[in-house]
C-alpha positions as CSV (number, residue, x, y, z in Angstrom):
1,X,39.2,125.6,202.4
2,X,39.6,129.6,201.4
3,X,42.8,130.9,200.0
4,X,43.2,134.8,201.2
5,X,44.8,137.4,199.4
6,X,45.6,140.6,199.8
7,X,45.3,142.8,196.8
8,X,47.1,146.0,196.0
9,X,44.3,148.4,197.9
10,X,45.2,145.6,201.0
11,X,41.9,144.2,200.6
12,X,41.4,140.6,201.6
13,X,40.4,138.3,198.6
14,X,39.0,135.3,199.5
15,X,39.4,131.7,196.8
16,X,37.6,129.1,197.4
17,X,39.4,125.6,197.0
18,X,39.6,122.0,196.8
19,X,41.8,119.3,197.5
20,X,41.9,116.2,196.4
21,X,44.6,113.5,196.2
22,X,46.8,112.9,199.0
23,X,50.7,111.9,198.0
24,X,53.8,111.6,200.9
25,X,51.6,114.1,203.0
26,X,51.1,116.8,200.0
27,X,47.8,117.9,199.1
28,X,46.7,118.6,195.6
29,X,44.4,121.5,194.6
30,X,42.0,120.1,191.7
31,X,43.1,122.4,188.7
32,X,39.4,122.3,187.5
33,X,37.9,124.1,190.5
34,X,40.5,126.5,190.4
35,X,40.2,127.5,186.8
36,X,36.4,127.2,187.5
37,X,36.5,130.7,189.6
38,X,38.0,132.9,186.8
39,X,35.0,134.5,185.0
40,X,34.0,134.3,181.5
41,X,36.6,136.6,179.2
42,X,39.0,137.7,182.1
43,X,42.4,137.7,180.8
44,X,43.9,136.6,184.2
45,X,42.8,134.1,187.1
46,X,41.9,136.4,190.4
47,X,44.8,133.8,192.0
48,X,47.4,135.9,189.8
49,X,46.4,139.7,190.0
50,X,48.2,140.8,192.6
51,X,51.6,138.7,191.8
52,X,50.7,140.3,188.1
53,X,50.2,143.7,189.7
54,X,54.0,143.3,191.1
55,X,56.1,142.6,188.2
56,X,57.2,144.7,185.1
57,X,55.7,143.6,182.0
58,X,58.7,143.5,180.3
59,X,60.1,141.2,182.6
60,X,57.9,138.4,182.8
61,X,56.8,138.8,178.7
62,X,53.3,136.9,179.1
63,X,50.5,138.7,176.6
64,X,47.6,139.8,179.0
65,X,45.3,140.5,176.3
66,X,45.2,137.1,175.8
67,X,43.1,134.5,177.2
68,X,44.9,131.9,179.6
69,X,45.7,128.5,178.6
70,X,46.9,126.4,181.2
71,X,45.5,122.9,179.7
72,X,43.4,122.0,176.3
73,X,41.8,118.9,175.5
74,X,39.8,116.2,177.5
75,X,42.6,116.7,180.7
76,X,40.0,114.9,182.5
77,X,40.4,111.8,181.2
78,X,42.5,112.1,177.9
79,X,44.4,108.8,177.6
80,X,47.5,110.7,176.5
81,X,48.7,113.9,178.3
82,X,52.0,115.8,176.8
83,X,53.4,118.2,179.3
84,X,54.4,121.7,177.8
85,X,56.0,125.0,180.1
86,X,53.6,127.7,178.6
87,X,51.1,128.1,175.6
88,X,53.5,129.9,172.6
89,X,51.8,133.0,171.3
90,X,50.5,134.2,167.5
91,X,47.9,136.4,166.3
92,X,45.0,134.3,166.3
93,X,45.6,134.0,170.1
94,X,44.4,138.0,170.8
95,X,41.7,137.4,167.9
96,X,40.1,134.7,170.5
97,X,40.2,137.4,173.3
98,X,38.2,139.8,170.8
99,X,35.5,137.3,169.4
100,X,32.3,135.6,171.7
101,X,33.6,132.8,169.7
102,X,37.2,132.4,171.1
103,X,35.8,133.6,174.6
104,X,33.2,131.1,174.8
105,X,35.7,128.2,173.8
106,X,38.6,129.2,176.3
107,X,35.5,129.4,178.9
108,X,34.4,125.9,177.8
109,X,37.9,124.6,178.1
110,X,38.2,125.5,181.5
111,X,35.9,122.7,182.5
112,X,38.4,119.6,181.5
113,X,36.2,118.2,178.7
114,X,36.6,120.2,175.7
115,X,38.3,118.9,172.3
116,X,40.3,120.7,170.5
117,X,39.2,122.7,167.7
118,X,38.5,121.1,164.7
119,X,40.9,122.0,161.9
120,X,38.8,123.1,159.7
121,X,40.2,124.4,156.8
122,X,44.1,124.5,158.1
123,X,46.2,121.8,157.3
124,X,47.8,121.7,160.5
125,X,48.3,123.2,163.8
126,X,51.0,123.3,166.3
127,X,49.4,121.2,168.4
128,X,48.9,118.3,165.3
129,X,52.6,119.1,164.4
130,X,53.6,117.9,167.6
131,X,51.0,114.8,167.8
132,X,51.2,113.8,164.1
133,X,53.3,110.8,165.2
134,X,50.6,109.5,167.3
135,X,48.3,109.2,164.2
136,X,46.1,110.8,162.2
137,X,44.6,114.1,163.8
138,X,40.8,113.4,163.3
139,X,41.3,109.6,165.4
140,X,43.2,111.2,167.8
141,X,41.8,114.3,168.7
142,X,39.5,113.4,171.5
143,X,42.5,111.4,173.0
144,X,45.1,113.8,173.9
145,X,45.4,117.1,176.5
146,X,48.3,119.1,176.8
147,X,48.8,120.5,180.3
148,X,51.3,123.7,180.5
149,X,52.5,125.1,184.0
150,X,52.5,128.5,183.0
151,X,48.8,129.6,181.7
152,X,49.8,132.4,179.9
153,X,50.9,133.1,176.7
154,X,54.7,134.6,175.5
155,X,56.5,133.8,172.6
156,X,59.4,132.9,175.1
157,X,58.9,132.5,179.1
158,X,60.9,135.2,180.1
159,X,61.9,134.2,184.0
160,X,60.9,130.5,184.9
161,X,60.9,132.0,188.3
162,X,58.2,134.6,187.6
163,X,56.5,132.0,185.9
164,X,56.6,129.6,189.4
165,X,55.6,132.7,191.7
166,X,51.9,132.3,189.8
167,X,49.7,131.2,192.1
168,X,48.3,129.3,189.0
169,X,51.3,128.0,188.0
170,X,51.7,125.9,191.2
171,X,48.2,125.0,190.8
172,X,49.2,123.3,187.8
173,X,52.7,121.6,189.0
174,X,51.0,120.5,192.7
175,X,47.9,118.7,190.2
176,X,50.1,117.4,188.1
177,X,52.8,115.8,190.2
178,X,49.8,114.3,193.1
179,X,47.4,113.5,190.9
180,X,48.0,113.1,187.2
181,X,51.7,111.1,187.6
182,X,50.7,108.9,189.8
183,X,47.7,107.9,187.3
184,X,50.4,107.7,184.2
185,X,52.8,105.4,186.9
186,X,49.7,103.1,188.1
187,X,49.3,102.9,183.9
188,X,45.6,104.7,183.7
189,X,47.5,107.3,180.9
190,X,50.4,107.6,179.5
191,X,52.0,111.1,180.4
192,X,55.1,112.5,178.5
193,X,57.1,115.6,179.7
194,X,57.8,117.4,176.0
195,X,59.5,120.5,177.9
196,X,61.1,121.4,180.9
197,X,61.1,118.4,182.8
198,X,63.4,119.5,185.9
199,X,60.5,122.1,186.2
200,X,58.1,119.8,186.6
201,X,59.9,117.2,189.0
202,X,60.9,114.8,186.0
203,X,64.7,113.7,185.5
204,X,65.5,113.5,181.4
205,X,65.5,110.7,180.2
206,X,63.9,108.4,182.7
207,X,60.3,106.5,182.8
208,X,58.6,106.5,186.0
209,X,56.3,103.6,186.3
210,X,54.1,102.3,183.2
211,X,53.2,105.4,181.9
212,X,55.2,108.5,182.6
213,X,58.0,109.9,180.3
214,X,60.5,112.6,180.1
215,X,62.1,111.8,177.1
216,X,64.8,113.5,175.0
217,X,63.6,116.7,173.0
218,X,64.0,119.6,170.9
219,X,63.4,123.0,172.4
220,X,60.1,123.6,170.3
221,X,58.6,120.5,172.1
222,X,59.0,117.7,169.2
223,X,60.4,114.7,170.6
224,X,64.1,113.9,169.1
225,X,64.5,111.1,166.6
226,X,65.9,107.9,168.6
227,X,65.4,104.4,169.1
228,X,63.8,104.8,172.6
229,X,61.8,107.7,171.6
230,X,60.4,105.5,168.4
231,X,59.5,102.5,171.4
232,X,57.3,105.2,172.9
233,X,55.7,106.0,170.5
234,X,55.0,102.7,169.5
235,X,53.6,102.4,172.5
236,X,51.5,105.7,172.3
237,X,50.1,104.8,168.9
238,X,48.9,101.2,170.6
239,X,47.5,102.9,173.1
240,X,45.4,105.6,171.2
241,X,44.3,102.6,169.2
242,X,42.5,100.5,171.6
């Protein structure tokens, strides 16, 4: 199936896609093929130019000279999945736009498989500030993905409704709600919802199935200190483990 758009000269675009999945009727896009047809560097999936090519800068906020981010990690078959609204932003991320080095990893990560980066000599990183509970970075590592809706960066998401008229964006919510949840209910991963869980479908508070969780958390994505959040990750740590 093609997806046609018209870009700003009126030209026709055509996307290829793929569908896989099928949940009450809905048809999911697979996220990897999609993020399969943006080429090597670009700052911006073809899908979103011309929604891009409508809006103000300053009213979305998302740093185009940045690489997009939509998901890191093995999202393919990660055994723990924590659901984010949009990667954050620092310096290091326009460094990666600059360097073959940060180009080819974004480019690798595309595919579904990549780990994260080692952390070398850091101590930590915000994604091992925000897993440290699950254990020790280096036995974890290869076990977790983060998927985000939004794929690119901004200190703060400016307009979630901006952020939902990406064509990439929806990519990411439609995968995630027929394909990925109903793996974390059937108990194949567990999945926890870390921010904006109304945005992604999720009611706070409640677990859906075996392994799907939108627990209570703080705005920076850390989950809040709590007897039922302590269960899960009990139950996260377990997991990891075997």
């Amino acid at each position: 199936m093609s997806l046609i758009l018209l870009d700003f000269g009126g030209n026709v675009r055509h996307f290829t896609t793929q569908f896989r999945g099928k949940q009450d009727g809905a048809l999911s896009q697979d996220i990897f093929e999609f993020w399969s047809q943006i080429g090597r560097g670009e700052h911006v999936h073809p899908a979103d130019k011309t929604i891009f090519n409508r809006m103000a800068p300053e009213q979305h906020g998302f740093r185009l000279d940045c690489l997009p981010g939509c998901f890191g990690g093995r999202l393919r078959d990660a055994p723990l999945v924590l659901l984010y609204l949009s990667p954050g932003f620092n310096a290091a991320d326009i460094a990666d736009a600059q360097t073959e080095e940060g180009i080819d990893f974004y480019f690798r990560r595309y595919k579904g498989y990549e780990l994260p980066r080692d952390l070398g000599k850091a101590k930590s990183s915000w994604v091992t500030s925000r897993t440290k509970e699950f254990g020790a970075w280096e036995k974890v590592r290869d076990k977790i993905a983060v998927l985000n809706i939004g794929a690119y960066h901004s200190i703060n998401v400016k307009s979630p409704a901006m952020l939902m008229a990406l064509p990439s964006s929806r990519v990411s919510l439609n995968w995630a709600q027929h394909v990925l949840f109903p793996e974390a209910e059937a108990g194949k991963r567990i999945v926890i919802c870390m921010r904006s869980a109304a945005l992604w479908g999720l009611q706070l508070g409640r677990t859906y199935g075996q392994g799907l969780f939108a627990p209570s958390v703080i705005r920076s994505g850390h989950l809040k200190k709590n007897d039922q959040n302590r269960s899960l990750i009990k139950l996260v740590q377990d997991r990891l483990r075997g």
